[in-house]
C-alpha positions as CSV (number, residue, x, y, z in Angstrom):
1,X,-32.7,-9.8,12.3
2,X,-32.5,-8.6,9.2
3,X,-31.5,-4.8,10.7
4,X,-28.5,-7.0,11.9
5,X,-27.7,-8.3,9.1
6,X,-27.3,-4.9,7.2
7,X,-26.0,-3.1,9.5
8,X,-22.9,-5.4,9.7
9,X,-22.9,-5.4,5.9
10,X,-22.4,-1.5,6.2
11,X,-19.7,-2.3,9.1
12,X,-18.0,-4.7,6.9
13,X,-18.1,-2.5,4.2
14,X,-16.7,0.3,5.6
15,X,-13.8,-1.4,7.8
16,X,-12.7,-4.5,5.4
17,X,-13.8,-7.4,4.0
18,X,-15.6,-10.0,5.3
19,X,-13.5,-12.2,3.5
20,X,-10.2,-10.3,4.6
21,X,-9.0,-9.3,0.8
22,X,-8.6,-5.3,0.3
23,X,-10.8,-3.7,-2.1
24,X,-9.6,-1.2,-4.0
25,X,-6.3,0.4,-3.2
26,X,-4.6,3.8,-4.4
27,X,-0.3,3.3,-4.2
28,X,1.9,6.5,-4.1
29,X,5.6,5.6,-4.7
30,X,7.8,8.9,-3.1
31,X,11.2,8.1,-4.4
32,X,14.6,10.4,-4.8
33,X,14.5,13.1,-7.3
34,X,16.9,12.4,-10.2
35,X,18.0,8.8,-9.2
36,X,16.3,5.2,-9.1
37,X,14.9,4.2,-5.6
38,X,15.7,0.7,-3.7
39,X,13.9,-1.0,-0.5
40,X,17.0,-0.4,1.2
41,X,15.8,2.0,4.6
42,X,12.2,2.5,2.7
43,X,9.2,2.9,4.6
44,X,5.3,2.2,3.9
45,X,2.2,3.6,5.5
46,X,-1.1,1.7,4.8
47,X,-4.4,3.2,5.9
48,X,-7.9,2.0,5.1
49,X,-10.2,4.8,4.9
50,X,-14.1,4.7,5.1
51,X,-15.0,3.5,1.7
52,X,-13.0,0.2,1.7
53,X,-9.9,2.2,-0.7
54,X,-6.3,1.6,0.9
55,X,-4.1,4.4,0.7
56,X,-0.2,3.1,0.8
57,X,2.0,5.8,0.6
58,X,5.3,4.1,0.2
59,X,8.8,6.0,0.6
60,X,11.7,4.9,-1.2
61,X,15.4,5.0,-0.3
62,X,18.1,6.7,-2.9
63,X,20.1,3.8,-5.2
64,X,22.3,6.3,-6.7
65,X,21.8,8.6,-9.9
66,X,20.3,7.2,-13.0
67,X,22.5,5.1,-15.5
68,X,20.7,5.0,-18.9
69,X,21.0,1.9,-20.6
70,X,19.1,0.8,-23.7
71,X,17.1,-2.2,-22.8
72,X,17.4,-1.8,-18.9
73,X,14.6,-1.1,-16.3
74,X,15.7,2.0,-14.5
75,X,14.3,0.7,-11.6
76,X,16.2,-2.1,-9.8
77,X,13.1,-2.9,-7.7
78,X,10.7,-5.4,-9.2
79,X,6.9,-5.4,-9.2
80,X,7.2,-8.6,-6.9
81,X,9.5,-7.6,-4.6
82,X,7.6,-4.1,-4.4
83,X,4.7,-6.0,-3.3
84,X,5.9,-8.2,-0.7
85,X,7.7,-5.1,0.9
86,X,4.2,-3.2,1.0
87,X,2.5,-6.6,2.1
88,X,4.7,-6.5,5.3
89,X,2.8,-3.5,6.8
90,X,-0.2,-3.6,8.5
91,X,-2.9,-1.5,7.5
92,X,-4.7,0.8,10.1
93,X,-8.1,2.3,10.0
94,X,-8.2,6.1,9.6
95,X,-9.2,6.1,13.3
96,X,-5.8,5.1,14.3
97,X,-7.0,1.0,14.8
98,X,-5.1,-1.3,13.1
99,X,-7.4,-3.9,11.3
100,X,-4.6,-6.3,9.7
């Protein structure tokens, strides 16, 4: 029983969570070269690889060209809204499997 029992630990390690929260996760934001980026036609990839790490590679539609104002984010985006756009993707195992 107990080969059982560590075996699925390794599983569960390796695929997700028991406990369904993702583990540590590595975000790249591609956005437009000289300009701000918005949601607006943006797309997200999520993969979970081996070692429990989610790679989300996240790319960005063009909001214009960059208006510099003192005091003003740059970046009309929020970390909020950011996150509940990436949370809308399912994640897929590096196998192709989608595990959420």
């Amino acid at each position: 029983m107990k080969a059982i029992a560590k075996r699925l630990r390794r599983l569960e390690e390796q695929l997700a969570p028991a406990d369904g929260k993702l583990r540590v996760c590595l975000r790249l934001i591609v956005g437009p070269v000289g300009g701000i980026y918005d949601l607006e036609g943006a797309t997200c990839h999520r993969t979970l690889c081996a070692n429990g790490t989610v790679m989300e590679l996240v790319i960005a539609g063009n909001a214009g060209p960059i208006q510099r104002t003192p005091g003003r984010d740059l970046n009309p985006v929020s970390n909020e809204e950011l996150e509940s756009f990436i949370q809308t993707f399912p994640v897929e195992a590096a196998q192709g499997r989608k595990t959420s």
